[in-house]
TORFIRO-274477 format. One record per residue (C-alpha): residue in one letter; x, y, z. Coordinates in Angstrom, 3 decimals. Layout:
N
<rest: A, X: X, Y: Y, Z: Z>
...
***
This chain:
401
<rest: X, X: 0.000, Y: 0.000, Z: 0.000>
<rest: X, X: 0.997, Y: 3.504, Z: -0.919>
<rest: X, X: 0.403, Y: 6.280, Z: 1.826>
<rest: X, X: -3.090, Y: 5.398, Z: 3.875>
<rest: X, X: -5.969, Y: 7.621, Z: 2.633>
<rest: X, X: -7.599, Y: 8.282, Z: 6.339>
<rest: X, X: -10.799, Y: 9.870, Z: 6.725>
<rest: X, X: -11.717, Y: 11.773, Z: 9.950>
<rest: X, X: -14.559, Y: 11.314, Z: 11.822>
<rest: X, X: -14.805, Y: 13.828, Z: 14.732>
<rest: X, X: -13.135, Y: 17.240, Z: 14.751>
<rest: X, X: -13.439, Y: 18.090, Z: 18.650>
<rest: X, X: -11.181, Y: 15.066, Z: 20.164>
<rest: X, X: -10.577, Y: 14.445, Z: 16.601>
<rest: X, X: -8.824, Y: 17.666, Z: 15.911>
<rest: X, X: -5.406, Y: 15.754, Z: 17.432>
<rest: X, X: -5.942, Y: 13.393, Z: 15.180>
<rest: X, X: -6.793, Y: 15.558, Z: 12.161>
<rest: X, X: -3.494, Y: 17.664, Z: 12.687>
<rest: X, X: -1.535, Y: 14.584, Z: 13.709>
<rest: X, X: -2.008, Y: 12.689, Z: 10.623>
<rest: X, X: -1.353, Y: 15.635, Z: 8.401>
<rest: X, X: 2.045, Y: 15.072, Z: 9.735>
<rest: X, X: 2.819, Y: 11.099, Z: 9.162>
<rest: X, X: 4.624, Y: 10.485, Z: 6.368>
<rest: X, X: 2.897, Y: 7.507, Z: 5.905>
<rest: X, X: -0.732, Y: 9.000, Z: 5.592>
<rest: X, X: -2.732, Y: 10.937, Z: 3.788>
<rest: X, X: -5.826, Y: 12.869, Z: 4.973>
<rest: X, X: -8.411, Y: 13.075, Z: 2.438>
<rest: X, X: -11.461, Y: 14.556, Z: 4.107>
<rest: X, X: -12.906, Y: 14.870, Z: 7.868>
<rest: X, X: -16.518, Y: 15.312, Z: 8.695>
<rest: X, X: -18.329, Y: 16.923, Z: 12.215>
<rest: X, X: -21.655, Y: 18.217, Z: 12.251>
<rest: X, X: -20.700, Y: 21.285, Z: 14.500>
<rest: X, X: -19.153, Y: 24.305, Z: 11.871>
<rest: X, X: -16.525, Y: 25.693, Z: 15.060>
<rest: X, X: -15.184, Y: 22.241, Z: 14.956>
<rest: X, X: -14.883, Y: 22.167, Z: 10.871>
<rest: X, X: -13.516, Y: 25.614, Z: 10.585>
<rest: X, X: -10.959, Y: 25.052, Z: 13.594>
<rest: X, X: -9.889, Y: 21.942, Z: 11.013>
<rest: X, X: -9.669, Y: 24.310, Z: 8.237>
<rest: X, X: -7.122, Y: 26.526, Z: 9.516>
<rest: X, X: -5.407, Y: 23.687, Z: 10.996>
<rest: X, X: -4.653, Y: 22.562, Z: 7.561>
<rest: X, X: -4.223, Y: 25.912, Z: 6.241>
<rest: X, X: -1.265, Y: 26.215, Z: 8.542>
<rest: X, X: 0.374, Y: 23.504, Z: 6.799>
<rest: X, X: -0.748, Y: 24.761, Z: 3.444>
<rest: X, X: -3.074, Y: 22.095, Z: 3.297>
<rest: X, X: -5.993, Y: 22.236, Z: 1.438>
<rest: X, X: -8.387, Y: 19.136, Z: 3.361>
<rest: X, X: -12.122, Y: 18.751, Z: 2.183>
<rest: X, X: -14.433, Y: 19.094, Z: 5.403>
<rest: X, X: -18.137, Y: 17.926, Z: 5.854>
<rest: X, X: -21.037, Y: 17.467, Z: 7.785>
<rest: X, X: -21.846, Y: 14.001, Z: 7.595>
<rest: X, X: -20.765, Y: 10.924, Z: 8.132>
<rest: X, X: -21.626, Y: 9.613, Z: 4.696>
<rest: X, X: -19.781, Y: 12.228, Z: 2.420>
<rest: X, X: -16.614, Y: 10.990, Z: 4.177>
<rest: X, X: -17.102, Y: 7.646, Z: 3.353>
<rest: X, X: -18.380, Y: 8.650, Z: -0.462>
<rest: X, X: -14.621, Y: 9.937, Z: -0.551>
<rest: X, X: -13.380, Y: 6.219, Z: -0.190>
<rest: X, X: -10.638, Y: 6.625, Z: 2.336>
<rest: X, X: -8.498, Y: 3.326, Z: 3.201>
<rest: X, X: -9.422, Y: 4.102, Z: 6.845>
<rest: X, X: -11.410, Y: 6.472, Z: 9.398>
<rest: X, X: -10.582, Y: 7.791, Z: 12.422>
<rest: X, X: -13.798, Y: 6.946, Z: 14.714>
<rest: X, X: -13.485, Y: 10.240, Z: 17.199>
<rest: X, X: -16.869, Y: 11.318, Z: 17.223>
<rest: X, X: -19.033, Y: 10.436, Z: 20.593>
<rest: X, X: -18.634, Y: 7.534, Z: 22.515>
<rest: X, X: -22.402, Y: 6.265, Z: 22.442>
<rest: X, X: -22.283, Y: 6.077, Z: 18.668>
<rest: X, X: -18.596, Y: 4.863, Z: 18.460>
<rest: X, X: -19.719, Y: 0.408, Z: 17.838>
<rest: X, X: -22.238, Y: 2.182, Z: 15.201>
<rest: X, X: -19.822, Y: 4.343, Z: 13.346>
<rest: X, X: -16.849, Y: 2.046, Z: 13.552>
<rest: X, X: -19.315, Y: -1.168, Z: 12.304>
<rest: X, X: -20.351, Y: 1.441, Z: 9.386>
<rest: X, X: -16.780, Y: 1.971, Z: 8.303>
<rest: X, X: -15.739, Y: -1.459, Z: 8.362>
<rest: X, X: -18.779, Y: -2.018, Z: 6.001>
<rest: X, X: -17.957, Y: 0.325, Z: 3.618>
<rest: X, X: -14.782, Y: -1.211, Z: 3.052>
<rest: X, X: -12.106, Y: 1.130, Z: 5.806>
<rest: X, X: -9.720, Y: 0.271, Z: 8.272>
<rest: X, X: -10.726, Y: 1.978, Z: 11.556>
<rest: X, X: -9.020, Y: 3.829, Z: 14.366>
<rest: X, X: -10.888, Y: 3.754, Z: 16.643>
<rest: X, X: -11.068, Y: 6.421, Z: 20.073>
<rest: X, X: -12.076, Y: 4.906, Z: 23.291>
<rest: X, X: -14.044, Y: 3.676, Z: 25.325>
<rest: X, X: -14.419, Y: 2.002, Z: 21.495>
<rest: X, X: -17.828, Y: 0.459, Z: 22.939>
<rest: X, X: -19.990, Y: 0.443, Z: 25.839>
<rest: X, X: -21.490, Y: -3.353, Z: 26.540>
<rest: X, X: -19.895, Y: -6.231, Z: 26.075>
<rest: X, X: -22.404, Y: -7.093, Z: 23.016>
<rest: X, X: -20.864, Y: -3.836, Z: 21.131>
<rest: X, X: -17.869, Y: -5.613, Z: 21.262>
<rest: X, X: -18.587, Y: -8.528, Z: 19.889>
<rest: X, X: -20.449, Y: -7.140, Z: 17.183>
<rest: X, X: -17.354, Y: -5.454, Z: 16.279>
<rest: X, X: -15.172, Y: -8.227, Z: 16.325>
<rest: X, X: -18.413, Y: -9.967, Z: 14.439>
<rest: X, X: -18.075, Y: -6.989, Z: 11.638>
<rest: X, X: -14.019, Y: -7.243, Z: 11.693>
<rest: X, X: -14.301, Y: -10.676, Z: 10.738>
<rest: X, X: -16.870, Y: -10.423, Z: 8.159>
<rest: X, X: -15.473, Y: -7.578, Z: 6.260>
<rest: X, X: -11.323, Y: -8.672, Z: 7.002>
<rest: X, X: -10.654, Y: -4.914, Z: 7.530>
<rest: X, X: -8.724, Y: -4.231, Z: 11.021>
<rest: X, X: -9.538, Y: -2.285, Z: 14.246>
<rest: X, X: -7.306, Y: -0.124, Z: 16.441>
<rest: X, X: -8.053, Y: 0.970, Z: 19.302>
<rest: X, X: -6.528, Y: 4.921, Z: 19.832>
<rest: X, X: -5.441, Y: 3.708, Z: 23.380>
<rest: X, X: -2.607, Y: 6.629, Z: 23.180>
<rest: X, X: -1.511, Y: 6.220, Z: 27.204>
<rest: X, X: 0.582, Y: 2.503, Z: 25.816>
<rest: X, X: 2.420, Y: 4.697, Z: 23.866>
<rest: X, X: 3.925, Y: 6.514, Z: 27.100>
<rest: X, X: 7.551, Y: 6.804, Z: 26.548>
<rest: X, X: 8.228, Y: 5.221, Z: 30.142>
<rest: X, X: 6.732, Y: 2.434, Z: 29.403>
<rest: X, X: 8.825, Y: 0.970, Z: 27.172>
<rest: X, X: 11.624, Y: 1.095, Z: 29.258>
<rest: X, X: 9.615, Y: -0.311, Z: 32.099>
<rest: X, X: 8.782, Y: -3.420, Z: 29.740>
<rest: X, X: 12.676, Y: -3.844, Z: 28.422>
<rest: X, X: 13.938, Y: -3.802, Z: 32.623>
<rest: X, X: 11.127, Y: -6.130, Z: 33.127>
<rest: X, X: 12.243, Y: -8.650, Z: 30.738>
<rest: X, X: 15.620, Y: -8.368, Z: 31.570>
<rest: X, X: 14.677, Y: -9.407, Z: 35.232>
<rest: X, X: 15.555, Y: -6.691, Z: 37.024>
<rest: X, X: 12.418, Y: -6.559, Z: 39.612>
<rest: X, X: 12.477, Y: -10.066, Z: 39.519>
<rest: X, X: 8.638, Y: -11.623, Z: 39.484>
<rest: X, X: 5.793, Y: -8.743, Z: 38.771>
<rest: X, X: 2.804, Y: -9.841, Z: 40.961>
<rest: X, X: 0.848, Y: -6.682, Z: 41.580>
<rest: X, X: 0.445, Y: -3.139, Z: 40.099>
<rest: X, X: -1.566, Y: -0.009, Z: 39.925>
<rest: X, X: -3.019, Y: 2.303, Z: 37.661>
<rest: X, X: -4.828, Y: 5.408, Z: 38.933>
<rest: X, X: -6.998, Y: 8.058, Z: 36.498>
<rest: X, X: -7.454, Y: 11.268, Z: 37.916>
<rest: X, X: -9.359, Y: 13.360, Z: 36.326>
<rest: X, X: -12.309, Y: 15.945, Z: 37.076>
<rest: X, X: -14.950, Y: 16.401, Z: 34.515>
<rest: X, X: -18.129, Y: 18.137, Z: 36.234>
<rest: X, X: -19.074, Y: 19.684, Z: 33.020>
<rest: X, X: -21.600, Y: 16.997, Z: 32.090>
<rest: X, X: -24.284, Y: 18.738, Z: 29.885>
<rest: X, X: -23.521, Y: 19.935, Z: 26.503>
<rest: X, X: -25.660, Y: 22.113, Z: 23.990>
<rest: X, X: -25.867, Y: 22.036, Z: 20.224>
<rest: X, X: -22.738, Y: 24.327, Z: 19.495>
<rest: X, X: -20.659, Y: 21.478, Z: 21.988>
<rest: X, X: -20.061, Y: 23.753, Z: 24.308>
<rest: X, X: -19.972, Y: 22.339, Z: 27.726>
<rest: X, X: -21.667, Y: 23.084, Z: 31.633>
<rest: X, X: -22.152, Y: 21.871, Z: 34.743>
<rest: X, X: -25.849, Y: 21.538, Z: 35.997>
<rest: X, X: -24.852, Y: 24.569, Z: 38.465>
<rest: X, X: -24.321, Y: 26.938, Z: 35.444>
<rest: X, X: -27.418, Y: 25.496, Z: 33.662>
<rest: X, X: -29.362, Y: 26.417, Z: 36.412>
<rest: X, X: -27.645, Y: 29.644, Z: 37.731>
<rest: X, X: -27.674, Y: 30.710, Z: 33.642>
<rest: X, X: -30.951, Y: 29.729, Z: 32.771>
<rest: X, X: -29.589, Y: 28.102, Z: 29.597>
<rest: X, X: -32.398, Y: 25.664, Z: 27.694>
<rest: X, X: -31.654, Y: 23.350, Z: 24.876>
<rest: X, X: -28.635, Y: 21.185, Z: 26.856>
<rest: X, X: -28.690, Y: 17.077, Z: 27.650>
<rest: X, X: -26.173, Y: 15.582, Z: 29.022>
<rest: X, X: -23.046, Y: 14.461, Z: 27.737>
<rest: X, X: -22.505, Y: 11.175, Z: 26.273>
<rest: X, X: -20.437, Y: 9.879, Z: 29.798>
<rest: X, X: -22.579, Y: 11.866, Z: 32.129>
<rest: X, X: -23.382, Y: 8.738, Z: 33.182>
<rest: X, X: -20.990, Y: 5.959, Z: 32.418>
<rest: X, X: -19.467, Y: 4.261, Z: 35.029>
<rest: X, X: -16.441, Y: 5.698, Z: 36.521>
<rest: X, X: -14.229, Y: 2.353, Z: 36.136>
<rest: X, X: -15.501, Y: 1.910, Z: 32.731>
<rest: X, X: -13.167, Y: 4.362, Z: 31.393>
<rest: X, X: -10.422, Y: 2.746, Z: 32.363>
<rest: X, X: -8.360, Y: 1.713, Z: 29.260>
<rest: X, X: -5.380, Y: 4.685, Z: 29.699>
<rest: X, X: -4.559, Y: 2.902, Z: 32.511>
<rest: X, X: -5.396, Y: -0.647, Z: 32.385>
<rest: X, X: -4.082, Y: -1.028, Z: 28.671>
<rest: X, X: -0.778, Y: 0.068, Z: 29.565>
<rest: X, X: 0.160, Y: -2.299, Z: 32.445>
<rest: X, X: -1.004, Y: -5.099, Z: 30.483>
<rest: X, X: 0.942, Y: -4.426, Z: 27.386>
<rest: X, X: 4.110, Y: -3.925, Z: 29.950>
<rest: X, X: 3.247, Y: -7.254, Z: 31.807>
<rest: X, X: 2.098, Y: -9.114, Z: 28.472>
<rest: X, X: -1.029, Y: -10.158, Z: 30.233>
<rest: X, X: -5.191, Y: -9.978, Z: 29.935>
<rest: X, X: -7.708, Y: -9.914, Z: 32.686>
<rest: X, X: -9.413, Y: -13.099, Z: 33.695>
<rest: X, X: -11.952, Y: -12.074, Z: 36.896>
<rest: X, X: -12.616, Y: -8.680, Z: 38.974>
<rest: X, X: -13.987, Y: -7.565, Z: 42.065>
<rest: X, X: -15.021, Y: -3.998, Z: 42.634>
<rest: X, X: -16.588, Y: -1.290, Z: 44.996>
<rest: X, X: -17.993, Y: 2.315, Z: 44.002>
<rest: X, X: -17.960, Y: 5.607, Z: 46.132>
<rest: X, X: -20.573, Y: 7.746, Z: 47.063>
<rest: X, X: -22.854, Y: 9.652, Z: 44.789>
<rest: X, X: -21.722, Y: 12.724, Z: 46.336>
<rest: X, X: -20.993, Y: 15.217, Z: 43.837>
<rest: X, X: -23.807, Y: 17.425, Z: 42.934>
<rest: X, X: -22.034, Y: 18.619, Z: 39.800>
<rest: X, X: -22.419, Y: 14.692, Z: 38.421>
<rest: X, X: -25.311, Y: 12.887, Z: 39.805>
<rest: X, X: -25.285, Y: 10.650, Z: 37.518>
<rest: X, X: -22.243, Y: 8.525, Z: 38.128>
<rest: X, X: -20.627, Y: 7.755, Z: 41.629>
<rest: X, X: -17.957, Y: 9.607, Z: 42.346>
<rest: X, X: -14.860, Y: 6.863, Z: 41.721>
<rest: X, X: -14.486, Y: 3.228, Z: 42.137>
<rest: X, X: -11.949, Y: 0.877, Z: 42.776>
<rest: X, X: -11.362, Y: -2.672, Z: 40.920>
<rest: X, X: -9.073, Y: -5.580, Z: 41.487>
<rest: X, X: -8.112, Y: -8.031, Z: 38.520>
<rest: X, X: -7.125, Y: -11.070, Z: 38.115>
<rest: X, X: -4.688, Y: -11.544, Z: 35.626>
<rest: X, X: -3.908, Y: -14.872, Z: 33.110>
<rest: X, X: -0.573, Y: -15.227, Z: 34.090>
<rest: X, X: -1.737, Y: -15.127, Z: 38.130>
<rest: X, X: -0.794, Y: -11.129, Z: 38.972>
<rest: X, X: -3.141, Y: -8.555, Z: 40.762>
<rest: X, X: -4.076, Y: -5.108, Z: 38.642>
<rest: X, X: -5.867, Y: -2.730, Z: 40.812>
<rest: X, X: -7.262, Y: -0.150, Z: 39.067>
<rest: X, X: -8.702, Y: 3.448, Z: 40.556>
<rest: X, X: -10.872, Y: 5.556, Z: 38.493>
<rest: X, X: -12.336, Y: 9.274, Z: 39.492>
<rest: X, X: -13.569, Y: 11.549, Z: 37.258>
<rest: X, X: -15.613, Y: 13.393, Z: 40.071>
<rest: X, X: -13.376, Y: 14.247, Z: 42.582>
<rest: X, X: -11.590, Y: 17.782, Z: 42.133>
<rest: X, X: -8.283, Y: 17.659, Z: 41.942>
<rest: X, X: -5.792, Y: 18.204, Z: 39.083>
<rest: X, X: -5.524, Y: 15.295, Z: 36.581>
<rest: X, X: -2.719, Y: 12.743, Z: 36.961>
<rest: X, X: -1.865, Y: 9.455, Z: 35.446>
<rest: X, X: -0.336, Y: 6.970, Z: 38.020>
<rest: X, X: 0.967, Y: 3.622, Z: 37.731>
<rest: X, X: 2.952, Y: 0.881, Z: 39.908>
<rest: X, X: 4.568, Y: -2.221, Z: 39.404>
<rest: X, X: 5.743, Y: -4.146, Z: 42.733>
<rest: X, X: 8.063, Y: -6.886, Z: 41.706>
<rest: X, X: 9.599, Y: -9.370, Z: 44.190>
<rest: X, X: 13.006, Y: -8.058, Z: 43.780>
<rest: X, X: 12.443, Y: -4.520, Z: 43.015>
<rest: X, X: 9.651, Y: -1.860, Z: 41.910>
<rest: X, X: 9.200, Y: 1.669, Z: 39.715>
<rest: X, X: 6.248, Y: 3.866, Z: 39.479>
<rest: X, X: 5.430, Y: 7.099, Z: 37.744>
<rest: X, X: 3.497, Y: 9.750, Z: 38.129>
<rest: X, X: 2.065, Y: 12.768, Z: 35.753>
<rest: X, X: 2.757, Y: 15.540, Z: 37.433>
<rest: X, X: 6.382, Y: 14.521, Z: 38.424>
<rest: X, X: 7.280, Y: 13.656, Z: 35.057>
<rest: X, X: 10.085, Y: 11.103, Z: 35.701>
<rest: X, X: 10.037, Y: 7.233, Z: 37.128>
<rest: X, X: 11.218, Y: 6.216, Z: 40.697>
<rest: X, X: 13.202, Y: 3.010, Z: 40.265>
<rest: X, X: 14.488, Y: 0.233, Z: 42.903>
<rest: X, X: 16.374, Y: -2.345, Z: 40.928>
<rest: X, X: 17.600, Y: -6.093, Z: 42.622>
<rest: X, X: 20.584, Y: -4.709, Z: 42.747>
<rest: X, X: 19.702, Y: -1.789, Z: 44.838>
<rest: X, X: 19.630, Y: -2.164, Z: 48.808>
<rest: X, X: 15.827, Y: -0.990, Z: 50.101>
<rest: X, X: 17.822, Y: 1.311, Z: 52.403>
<rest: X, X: 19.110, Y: 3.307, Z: 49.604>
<rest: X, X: 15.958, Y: 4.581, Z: 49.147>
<rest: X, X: 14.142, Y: 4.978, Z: 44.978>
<rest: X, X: 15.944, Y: 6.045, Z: 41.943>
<rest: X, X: 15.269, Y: 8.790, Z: 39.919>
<rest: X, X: 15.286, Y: 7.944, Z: 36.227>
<rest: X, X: 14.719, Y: 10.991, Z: 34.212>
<rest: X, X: 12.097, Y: 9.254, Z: 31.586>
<rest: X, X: 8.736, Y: 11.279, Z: 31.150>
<rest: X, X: 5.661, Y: 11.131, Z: 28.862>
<rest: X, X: 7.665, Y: 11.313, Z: 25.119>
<rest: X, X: 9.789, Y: 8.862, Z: 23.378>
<rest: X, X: 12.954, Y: 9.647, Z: 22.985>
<rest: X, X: 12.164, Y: 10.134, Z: 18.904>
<rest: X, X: 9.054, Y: 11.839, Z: 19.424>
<rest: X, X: 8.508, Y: 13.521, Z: 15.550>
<rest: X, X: 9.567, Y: 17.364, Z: 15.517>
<rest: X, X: 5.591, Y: 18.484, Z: 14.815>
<rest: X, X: 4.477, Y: 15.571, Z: 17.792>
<rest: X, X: 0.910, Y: 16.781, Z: 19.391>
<rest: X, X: -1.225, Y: 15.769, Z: 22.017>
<rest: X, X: -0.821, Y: 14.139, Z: 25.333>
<rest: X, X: 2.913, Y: 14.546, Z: 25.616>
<rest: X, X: 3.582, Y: 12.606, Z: 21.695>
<rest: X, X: 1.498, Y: 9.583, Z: 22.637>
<rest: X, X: -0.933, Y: 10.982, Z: 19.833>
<rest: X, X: 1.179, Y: 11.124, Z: 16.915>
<rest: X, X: 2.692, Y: 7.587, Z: 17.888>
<rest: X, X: -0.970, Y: 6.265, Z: 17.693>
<rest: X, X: -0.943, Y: 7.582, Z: 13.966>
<rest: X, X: 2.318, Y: 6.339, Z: 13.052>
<rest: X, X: 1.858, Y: 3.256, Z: 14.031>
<rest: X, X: -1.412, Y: 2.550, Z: 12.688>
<rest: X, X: -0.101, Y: 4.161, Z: 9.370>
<rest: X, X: 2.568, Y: 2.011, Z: 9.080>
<rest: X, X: 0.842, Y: -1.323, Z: 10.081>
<rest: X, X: -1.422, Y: -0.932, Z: 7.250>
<rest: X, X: 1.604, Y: 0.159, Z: 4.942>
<rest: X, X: 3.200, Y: -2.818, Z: 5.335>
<rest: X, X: 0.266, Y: -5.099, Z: 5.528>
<rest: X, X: 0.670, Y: -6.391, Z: 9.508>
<rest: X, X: -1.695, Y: -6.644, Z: 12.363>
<rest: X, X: -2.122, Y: -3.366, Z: 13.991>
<rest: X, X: -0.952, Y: -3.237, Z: 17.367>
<rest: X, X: -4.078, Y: -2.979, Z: 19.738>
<rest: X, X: -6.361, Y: -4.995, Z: 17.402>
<rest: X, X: -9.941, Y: -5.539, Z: 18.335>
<rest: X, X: -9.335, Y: -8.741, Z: 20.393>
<rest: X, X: -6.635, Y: -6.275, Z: 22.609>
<rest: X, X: -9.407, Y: -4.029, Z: 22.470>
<rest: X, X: -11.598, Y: -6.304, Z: 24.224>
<rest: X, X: -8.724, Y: -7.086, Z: 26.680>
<rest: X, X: -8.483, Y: -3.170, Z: 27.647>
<rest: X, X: -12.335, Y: -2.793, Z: 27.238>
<rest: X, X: -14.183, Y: -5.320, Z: 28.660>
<rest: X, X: -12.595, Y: -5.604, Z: 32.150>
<rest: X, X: -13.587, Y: -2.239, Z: 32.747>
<rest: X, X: -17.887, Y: -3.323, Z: 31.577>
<rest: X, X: -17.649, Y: -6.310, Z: 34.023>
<rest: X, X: -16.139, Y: -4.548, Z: 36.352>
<rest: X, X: -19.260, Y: -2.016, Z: 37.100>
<rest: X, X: -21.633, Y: -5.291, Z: 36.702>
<rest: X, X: -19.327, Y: -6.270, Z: 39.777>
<rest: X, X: -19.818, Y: -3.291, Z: 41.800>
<rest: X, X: -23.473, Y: -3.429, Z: 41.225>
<rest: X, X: -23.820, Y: -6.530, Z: 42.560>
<rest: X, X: -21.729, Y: -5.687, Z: 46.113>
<rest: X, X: -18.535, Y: -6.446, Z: 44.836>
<rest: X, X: -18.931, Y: -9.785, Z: 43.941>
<rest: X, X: -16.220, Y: -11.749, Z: 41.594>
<rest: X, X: -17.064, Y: -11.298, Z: 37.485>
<rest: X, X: -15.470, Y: -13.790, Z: 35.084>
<rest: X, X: -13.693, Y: -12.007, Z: 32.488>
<rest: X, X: -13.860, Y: -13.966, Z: 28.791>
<rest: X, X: -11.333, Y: -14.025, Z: 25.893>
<rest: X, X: -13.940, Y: -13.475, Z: 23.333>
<rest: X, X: -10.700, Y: -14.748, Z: 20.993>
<rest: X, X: -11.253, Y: -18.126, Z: 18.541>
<rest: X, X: -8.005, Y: -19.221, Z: 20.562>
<rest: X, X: -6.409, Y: -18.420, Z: 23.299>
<rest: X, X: -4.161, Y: -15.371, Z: 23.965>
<rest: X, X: -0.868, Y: -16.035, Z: 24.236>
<rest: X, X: 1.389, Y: -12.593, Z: 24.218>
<rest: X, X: 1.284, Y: -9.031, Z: 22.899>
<rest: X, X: 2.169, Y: -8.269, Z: 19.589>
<rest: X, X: 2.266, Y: -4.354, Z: 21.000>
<rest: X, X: 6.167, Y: -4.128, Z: 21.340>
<rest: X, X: 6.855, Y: -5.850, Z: 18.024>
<rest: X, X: 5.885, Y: -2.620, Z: 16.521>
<rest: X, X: 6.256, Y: -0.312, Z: 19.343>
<rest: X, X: 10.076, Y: -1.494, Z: 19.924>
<rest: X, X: 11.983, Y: -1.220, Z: 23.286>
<rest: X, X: 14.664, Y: 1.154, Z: 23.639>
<rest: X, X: 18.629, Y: 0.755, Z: 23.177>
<rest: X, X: 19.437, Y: 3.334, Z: 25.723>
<rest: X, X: 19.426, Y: 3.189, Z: 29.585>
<rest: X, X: 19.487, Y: 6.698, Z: 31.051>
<rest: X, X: 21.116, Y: 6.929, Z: 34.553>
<rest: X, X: 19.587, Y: 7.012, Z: 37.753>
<rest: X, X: 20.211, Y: 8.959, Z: 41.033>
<rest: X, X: 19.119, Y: 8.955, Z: 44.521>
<rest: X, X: 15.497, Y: 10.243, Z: 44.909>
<rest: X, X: 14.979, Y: 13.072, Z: 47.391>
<rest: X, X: 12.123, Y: 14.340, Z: 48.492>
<rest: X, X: 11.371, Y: 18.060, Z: 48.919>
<rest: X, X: 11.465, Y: 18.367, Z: 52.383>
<rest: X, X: 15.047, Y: 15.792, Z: 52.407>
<rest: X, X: 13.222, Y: 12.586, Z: 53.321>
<rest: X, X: 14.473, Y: 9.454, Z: 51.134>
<rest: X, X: 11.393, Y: 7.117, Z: 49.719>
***
């Protein structure tokens, strides 16, 4: 295949992808399409700005009628299974944004339409592509924490503006009310499950520990938040992993508080974690005596190659592009197909139908035809040939962790 003709669907979130594309060699954007005109001409002097020249539209069909090779599925999460099935139909490859589906029967009708029409799925899981991680998987299989058997994953992030009008601008019910405003509905996660949208945090870990879910057990929070009555305010899983680990998982998205990404792996024989708004990874090798407190391993969000024009969340956009440009250039299996999809997807489904029912245990399935076995992810991700130095982690007020 020559460069990928890619379609866009969605020019709010979309807009990342829109600009990010323009920029992969590999790719070629022929047309996007949003119903909302800010979002279109926002596009429009994207592309300008590159002296692009990219046809925009309204619908959904006059992006198809231009017969890209793929889409980009960024429009709203509710109607992501129905767009995404409606691409693969028409012939595309599809990108797909998450959640990617809702219920465990939108996945399986995707997988259903994948198979049918022998076009592939990605899921736009950017947070795998966080530079860190890649180190974290290359120390990992060169032993250095010895056995993995637990880690965390914590997103943080506050989102009270949960009703939207027909320009897509966003409020909370307290402006609403206080501004008298008429002609707003919610938003399409005003009232999905918390732990639902957990793949930014989930996905990664199990690419790094080459793992899927197998069972869950988890609790919800109060419904406390008057901004966002309808979801609880966070809730807490624990998975069971295939290869026997522990993943426990916290998701928020009421709690106010600035955002953060954390994860933790606790190995036998050593540990790292990382968090956001630090920026760098905290590192005790086997080698390392406990007393000598963490290292600090100056590794961050980006890749050390992030592309000069990278964009969005830190160069884990543009890496989602690249990647899914180049797998269809050279005719392999994407990455995160749509059986990964259902490993980063469905935990999070089963894990609400858990904490409806008091917590009790879920079975997780591997809606594969066989078993999985490893990740493809790092074949085409790649782990990295350098080893940056570490140094003893101090605190700000002198303590050693």
């Amino acid at each position: 295949m020559d460069k990928v003709k890619v379609g866009i669907l969605g020019l709010r979130r979309g807009h990342s992808h829109f600009r990010n594309f323009l920029h992969t060699e590999e790719a070629q954007v022929i047309g996007a399409a949003d119903r909302i005109q800010q979002w279109r001409d926002r596009a429009a002097e994207t592309a300008a700005g590159m002296d692009r020249s990219v046809p925009l539209v309204g619908e959904f069909e006059e992006l198809l009628d231009m017969q890209p090779d793929a889409v980009v599925v960024a429009s709203n999460g509710r109607l992501q299974m129905e767009h995404t099935i409606q691409a693969l139909e028409a012939g595309c490859h599809v990108l797909s944004e998450v959640p990617g589906a809702f219920t465990q029967e939108e996945i399986l009708r995707i997988a259903a339409a994948v198979e049918a029409t022998g076009k592939q799925y990605m899921l736009a899981e950017n947070s795998s592509f966080l530079g860190f991680l890649r180190y974290w998987r290359r120390w990992i299989v060169e032993g250095r924490f010895g056995a993995i058997s637990m880690a965390d994953g914590e997103y943080l992030h506050y989102l009270p503006g949960t009703m939207v009008n027909d320009d897509g601008e966003t409020f909370t019910p307290k402006q609403v009310r206080e501004q008298g405003l008429t002609g707003v509905r919610p938003v399409w996660r005003a009232d999905q499950p918390p732990i639902q949208y957990l793949t930014h945090d989930l996905g990664p870990l199990l690419e790094v520990l080459d793992d899927r879910v197998v069972s869950v057990n988890c609790v919800e929070a109060p419904w406390w938040n008057g901004q966002t009555p309808l979801r609880s305010d966070g809730q807490y899983a624990l998975f069971k992993t295939a290869r026997g680990r522990l993943i426990r998982i916290l998701v928020t998205l009421n709690t106010r508080r600035p955002g953060a990404h954390n994860y933790r792996i606790f190995g036998t024989e050593g540990s790292a974690e990382w968090y956001s708004h630090e920026g760098f990874c905290r590192r005790l090798e086997k080698t390392r005596e406990e007393k000598e407190g963490w290292e600090r391993v100056e590794i961050g969000t980006a890749r050390n190659d992030v592309p000069e024009n990278a964009s969005g969340h830190g160069g884990t956009d543009i890496w989602t592009a690249i990647t899914f440009a180049r797998a269809l250039q050279a005719g392999k299996r994407v990455p995160i197909d749509v059986y990964r999809m259902a490993d980063y997807t469905l935990p999070g489904i089963l894990a609400n139908q858990s904490a409806q029912s008091g917590g009790a245990p879920v079975h997780v399935p591997d809606i594969r035809r066989a078993p999985f076995e490893h990740t493809e992810f790092w074949d085409h991700v790649g782990l990295p040939d350098d080893d940056p130095p570490g140094r003893t982690y101090e605190s700000d007020a002198g303590l050693m962790y």
